[in-house]
C-alpha positions as a printed NumPy array, in Angstrom:
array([[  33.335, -144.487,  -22.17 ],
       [  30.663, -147.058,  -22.576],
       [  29.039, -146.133,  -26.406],
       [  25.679, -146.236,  -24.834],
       [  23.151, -144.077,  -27.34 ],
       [  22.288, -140.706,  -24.679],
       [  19.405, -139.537,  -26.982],
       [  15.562, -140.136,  -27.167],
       [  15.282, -142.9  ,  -29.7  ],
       [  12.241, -144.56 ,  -31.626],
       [  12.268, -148.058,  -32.812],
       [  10.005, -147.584,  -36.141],
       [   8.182, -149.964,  -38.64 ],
       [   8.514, -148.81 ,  -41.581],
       [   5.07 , -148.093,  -43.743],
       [   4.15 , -148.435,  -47.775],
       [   5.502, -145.261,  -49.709],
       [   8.178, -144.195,  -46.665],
       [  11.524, -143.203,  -47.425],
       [  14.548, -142.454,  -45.204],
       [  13.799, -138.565,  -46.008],
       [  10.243, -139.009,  -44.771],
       [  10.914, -140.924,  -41.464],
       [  13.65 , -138.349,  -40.333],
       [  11.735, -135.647,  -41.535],
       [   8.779, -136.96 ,  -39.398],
       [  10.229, -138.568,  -36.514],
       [  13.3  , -137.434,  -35.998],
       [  17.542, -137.983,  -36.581],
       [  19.371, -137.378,  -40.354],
       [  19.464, -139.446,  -43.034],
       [  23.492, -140.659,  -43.032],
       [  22.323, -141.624,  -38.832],
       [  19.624, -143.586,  -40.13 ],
       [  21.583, -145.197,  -42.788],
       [  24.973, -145.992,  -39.927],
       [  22.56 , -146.697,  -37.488],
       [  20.575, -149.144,  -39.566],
       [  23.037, -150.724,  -41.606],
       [  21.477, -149.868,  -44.859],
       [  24.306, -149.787,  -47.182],
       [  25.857, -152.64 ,  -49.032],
       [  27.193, -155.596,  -48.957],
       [  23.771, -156.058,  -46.47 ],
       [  21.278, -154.421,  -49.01 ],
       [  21.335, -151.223,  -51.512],
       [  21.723, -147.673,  -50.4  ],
       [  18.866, -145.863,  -48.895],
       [  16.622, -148.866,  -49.699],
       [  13.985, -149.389,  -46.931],
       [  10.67 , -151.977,  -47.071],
       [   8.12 , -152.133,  -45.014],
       [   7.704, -154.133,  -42.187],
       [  11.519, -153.298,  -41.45 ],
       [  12.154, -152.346,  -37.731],
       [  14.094, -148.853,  -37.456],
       [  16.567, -147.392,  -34.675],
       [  15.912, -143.537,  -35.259],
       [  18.124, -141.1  ,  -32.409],
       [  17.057, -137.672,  -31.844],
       [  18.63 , -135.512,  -29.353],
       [  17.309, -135.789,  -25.663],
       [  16.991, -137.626,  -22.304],
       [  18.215, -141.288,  -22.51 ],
       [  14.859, -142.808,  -23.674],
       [  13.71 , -145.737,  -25.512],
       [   9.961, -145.292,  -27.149],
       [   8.401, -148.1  ,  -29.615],
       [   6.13 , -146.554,  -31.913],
       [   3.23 , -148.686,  -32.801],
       [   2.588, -150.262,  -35.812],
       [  -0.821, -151.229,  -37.399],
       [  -1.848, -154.787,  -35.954],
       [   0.115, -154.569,  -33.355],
       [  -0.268, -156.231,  -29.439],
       [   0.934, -155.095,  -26.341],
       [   2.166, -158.792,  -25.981],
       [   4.025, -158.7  ,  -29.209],
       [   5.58 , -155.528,  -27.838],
       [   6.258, -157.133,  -24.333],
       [   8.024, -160.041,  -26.009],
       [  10.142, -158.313,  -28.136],
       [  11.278, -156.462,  -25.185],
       [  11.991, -159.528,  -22.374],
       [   9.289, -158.017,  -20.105],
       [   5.624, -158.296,  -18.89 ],
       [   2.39 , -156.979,  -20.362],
       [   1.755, -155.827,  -16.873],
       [   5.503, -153.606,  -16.691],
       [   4.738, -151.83 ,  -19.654],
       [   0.934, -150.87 ,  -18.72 ],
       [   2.385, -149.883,  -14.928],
       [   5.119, -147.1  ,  -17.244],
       [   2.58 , -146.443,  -19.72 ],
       [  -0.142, -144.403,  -17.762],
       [  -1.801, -143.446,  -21.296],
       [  -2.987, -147.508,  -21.966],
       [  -6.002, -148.017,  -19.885],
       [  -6.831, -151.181,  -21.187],
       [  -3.944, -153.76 ,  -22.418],
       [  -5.75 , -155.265,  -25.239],
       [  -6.541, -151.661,  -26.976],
       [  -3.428, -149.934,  -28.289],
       [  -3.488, -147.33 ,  -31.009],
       [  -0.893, -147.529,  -34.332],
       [   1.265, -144.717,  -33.968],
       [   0.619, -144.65 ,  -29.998],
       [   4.229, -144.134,  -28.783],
       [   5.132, -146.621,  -25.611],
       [   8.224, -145.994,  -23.249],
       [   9.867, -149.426,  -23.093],
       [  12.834, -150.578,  -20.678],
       [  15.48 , -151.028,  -23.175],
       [  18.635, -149.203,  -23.872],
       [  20.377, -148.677,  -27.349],
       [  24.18 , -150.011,  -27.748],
       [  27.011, -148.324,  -30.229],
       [  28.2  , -151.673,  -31.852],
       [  32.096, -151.134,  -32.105],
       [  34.679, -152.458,  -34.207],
       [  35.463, -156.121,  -32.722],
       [  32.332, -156.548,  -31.192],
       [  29.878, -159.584,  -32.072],
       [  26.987, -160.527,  -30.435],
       [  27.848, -162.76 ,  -28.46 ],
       [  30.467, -160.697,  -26.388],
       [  27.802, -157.436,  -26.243],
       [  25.199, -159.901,  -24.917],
       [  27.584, -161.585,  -22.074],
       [  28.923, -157.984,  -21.103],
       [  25.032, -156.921,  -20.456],
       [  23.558, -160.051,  -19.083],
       [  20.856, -160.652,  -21.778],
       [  21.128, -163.93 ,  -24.247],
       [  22.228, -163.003,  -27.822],
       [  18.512, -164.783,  -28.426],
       [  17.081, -162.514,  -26.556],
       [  19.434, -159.473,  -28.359],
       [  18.055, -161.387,  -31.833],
       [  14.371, -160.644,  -30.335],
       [  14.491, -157.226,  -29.505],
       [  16.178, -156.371,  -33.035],
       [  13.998, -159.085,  -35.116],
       [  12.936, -157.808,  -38.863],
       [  15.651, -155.014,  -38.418],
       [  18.259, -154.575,  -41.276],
       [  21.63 , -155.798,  -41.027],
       [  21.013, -158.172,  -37.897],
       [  22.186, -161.393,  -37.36 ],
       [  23.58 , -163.732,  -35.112],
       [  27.437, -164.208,  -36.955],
       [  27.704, -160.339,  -38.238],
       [  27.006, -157.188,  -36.937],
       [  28.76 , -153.876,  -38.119],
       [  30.959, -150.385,  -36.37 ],
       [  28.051, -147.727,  -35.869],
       [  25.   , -150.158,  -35.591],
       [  22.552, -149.109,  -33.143],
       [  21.617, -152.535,  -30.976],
       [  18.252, -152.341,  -29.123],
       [  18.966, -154.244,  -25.491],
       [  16.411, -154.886,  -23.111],
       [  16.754, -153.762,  -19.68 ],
       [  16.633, -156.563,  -17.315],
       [  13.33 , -156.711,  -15.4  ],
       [  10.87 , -158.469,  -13.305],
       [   7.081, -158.401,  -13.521],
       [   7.091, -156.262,  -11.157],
       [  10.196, -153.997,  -10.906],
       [  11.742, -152.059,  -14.129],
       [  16.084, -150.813,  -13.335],
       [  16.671, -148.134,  -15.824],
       [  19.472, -146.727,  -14.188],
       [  22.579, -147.797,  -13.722],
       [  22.68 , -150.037,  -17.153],
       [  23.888, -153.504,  -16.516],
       [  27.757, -153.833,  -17.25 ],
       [  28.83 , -150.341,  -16.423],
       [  30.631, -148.566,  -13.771],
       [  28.466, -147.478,  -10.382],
       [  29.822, -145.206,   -7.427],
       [  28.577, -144.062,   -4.765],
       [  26.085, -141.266,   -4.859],
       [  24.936, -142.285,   -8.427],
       [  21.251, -142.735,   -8.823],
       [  19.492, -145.946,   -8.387],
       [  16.216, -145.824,  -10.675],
       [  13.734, -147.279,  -12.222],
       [   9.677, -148.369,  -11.701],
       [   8.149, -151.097,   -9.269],
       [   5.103, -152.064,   -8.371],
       [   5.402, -152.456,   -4.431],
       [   3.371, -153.095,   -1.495],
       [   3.254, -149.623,    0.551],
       [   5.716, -148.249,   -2.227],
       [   8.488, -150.148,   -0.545],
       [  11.492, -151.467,   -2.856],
       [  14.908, -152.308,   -1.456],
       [  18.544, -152.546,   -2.953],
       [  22.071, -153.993,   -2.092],
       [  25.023, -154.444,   -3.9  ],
       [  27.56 , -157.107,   -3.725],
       [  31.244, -158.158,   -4.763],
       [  32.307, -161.242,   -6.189],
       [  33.505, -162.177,   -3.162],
       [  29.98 , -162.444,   -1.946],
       [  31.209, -159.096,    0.054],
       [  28.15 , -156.658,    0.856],
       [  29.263, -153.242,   -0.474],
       [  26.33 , -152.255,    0.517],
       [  23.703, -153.73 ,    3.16 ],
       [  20.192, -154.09 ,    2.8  ],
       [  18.709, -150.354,    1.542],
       [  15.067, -149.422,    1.464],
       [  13.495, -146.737,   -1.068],
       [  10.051, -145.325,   -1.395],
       [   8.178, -145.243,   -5.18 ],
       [   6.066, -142.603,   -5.942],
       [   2.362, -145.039,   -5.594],
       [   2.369, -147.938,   -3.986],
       [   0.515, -151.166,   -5.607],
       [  -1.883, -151.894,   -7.534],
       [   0.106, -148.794,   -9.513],
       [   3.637, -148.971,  -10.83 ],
       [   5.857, -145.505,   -9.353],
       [   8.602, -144.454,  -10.014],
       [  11.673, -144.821,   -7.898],
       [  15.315, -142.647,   -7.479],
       [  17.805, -142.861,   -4.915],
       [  21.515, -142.18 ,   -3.969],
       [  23.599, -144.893,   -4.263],
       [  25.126, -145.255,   -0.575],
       [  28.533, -147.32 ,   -0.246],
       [  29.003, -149.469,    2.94 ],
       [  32.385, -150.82 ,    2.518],
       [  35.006, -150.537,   -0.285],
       [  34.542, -153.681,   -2.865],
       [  37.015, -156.113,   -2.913],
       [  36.532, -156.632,   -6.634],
       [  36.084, -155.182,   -9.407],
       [  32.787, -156.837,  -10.795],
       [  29.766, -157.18 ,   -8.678],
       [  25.863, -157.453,   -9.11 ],
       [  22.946, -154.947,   -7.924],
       [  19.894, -156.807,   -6.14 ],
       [  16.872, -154.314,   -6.462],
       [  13.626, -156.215,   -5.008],
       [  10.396, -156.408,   -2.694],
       [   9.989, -158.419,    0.068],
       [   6.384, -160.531,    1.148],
       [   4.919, -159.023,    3.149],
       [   3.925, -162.242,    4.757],
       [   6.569, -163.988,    5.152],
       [   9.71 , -161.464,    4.738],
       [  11.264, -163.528,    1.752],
       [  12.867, -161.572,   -1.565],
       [  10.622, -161.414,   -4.217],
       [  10.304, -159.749,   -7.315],
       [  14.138, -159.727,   -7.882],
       [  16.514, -158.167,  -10.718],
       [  20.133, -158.515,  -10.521],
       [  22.326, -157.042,  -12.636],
       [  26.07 , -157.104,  -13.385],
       [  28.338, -153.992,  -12.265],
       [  31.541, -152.757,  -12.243],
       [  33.3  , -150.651,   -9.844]])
C-alpha cells in the first residue's frame, strides 16, 4: 500500500502563545501525531517546542482532503505558490473567495495537494521522482515547516505534495505514481468550454490503453466544476508504467490545451 495520509488534514501556522495541546485541541489530530507528523523531537529541535510562523501538518479523521488555513498577512498568491498552481485554480475550488485579493486569516481553502507517509529509506529526492514534482517544488510546499530539508527527512513525517495541475484543470484522483484500473474514478476540477474535459491513458510503449474519452463538469466556463468518471480500459497495457493525459481541446482549432499528465502504474 502506498502510505498516502486518507484523512482531512490542515496545514497550520502556528500563532504567539499556541501550544501543541491548543492546536489539536482546536483543530484537530493528538499530540504524539502532531509531534511524528511534524518532526518535533530531537536531534531536529526540543520536545513539544513549537514557534510561530512554523507551518503544521495536522490529520484528523475524514475524506482525503487537503485545507490551508490562513494565516494573518497572508495572499492568495503566496498560497498559490506554495502549492505549484494558479490564483485562478484555487478561486475556481474555492466558491467562498469572491474576490482574489480579499482573503480572511483563519478562512480555510481546499488546495490540490496530497499528504505523503515519509518511510524509512526514503529521501526527497526519490519521493519527488516517484510523484512527478521537483524536490524544489516538495521544498516549497513544506517551506518554514519543522524538520524539512533537502539531505534529511525522517519515518512518520507527513510531506505536503502538490497535485499536478494546469491553470485550468485540477486531477485529484488517481494520485500521480500509484496503481489505476479500470473502473476507478477519474476526478478532479476544470474550467472547460461547454463543461467538456477529455482523458486517455497511455503505456510506455506509446500504446493507447485507452483512446480519446470525453467527460462532462458540473458548469462549464467562466466557472470551475467538478468532474468524476469511470475509468474505461481499451486494451491491456503492455507495460507496467504509463501516464494519464486529462485536457481541453480549442475550440477553434481542435488542438490539446490545458494539459496535465501524470505518471501511473498498472
Amino acid at each position: 500500500m502506498m502510505p498516502i495520509v486518507d484523512g482531512t488534514s490542515f496545514i497550520y501556522s502556528v500563532k504567539q502563545g499556541d501550544t501543541l495541546y491548543s492546536i489539536a485541541s482546536n483543530i484537530g489530530g493528538t499530540v504524539p501525531l502532531l509531534v511524528e507528523s511534524n518532526a518535533i523531537y530531537p536531534p531536529i529541535t526540543d520536545l513539544y517546542s513549537i514557534f510561530p510562523g512554523q507551518i503544521l501538518v495536522i490529520s484528523t479523521p475524514g475524506n482525503r482532503k487537503v485545507n490551508h488555513i490562513v494565516h494573518r498577512g497572508e495572499q492568495l498568491h503566496q498560497i498559490a505558490q506554495r502549492y505549484a498552481t494558479s490564483v485562478d485554480l484555487l478561486q475556481g475550488i474555492n466558491s467562498q473567495i469572491q474576490n482574489p485579493d480579499l482573503i480572511y486569516q483563519n478562512q480555510t481553502l481546499h488546495v490540490p495537494a496530497f499528504i505523503y507517509l515519509v518511510e524509512q529509506g526514503d529521501t526527497l529526492t526519490n519521493i519527488a521522482q516517484r510523484f512527478g514534482v521537483s524536490p524544489s517544488t516538495l521544498l516549497e510546499a513544506n517551506q518554514n515547516r519543522p524538520g524539512i530539508s533537502p539531505d534529511i527527512i525522517y519515518p512518520g513525517y507527513q510531506l505536503i505534495i502538490p497535485l499536478p495541475t494546469s491553470n485550468n484543470i485540477a486531477v485529484f484522483q488517481p494520485l500521480p505514481g500509484t496503481p489505476i484500473q479500470e473502473g476507478l474514478n477519474l476526478e478532479g476540477y476544470a474550467r472547460a468550454f461547454e463543461g467538456t474535459i477529455h482523458y486517455r491513458i497511455i503505456d510506455q510503449n506509446n500504446k493507447k490503453v485507452t483512446e480519446e474519452r470525453s467527460t462532462q463538469t458540473t458548469e462549464g466556463a467562466p466557472a470551475y466544476g467538478k468532474y468524476s468518471t469511470a475509468i474505461t480500459f481499451d486494451r491491456q497495457p503492455s507495460t507496467q508504467l504509463g501516464e494519464l493525459w486529462v485536457y481541453t481541446r480549442s475550440a477553434r482549432d481542435g488542438s490539446i490545451q490545458d494539459l496535465v499528465q501524470l505518471s501511473v502504474i498498472f
